[in-house]
N, C-alpha and C positions, 0 to 999 in steps of 0.2 A: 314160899317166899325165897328171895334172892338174896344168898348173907356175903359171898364175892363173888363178884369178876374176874376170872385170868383174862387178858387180852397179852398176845404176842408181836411183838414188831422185828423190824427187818430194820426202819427206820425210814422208810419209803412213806412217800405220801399218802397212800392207799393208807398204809398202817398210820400213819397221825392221825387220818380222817376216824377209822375203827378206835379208835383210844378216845378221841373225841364223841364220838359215838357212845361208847361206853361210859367217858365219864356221864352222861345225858342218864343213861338208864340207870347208873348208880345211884344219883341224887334222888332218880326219882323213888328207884327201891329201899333207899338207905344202906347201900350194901358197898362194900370196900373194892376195890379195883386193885390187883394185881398185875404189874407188869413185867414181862417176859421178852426177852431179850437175848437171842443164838450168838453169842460173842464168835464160837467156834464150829463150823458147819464140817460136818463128815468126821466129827472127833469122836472116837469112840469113852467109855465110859473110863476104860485102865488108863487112856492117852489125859483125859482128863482129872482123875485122879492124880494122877504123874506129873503133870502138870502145879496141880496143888501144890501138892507136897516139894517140890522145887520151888515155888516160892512163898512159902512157908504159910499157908494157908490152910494146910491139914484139915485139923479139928473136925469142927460140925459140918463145913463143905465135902470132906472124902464123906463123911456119916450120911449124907443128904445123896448124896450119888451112889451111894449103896444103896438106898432106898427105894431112888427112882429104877435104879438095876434091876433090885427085886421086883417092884410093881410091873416095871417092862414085861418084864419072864413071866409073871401072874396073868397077866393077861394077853401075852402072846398064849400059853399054855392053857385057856381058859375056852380055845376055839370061838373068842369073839372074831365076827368079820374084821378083817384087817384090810387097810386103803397102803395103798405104797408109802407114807410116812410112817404109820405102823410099825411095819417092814425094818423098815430104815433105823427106826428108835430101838427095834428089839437087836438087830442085827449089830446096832453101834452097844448095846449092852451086854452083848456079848463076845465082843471086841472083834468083833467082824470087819 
């Protein structure tokens, strides 16, 4: 069974259409729809962090990109196939 949906957007058409899309399969599964959205492209995880904490947003945000840091690293390290976004997410979590 399906309990969420991530769908990511750019904000492009394509991506309205996918989100629309998605809301369609959620109804039908009864499953919640998460939306994902790269405010910051080619920011690494410190820059983003850094970012935070300048304006004053600390907390559970730096907490949450520790997280996603660690999981990047687990699974870069894990020898699952990796696609050139992979790449990119482990390399920006390790402030590449």
């Amino acid at each position: 069974m399906i309990n969420t949906i991530i769908v990511p957007t750019d904000g492009s058409d394509h991506a309205n259409k996918a989100i629309e899309m998605t809301g369609e399969i959620a109804v039908k599964f009864g499953a919640r729809v998460v939306v994902v959205q790269a405010l910051l492209q080619h920011a690494t995880a410190p820059d983003l962090k850094a970012s935070c904490q300048e304006i004053g947003i600390a907390g559970d945000v730096v907490k949450e990109i520790d997280e996603l840091t660690s999981m990047v690293e687990r699974v870069a390290a894990s020898g699952y196939p990796q696609g050139p976004h992979s790449r990119v997410a482990r390399d920006s979590a390790q402030g590449r």
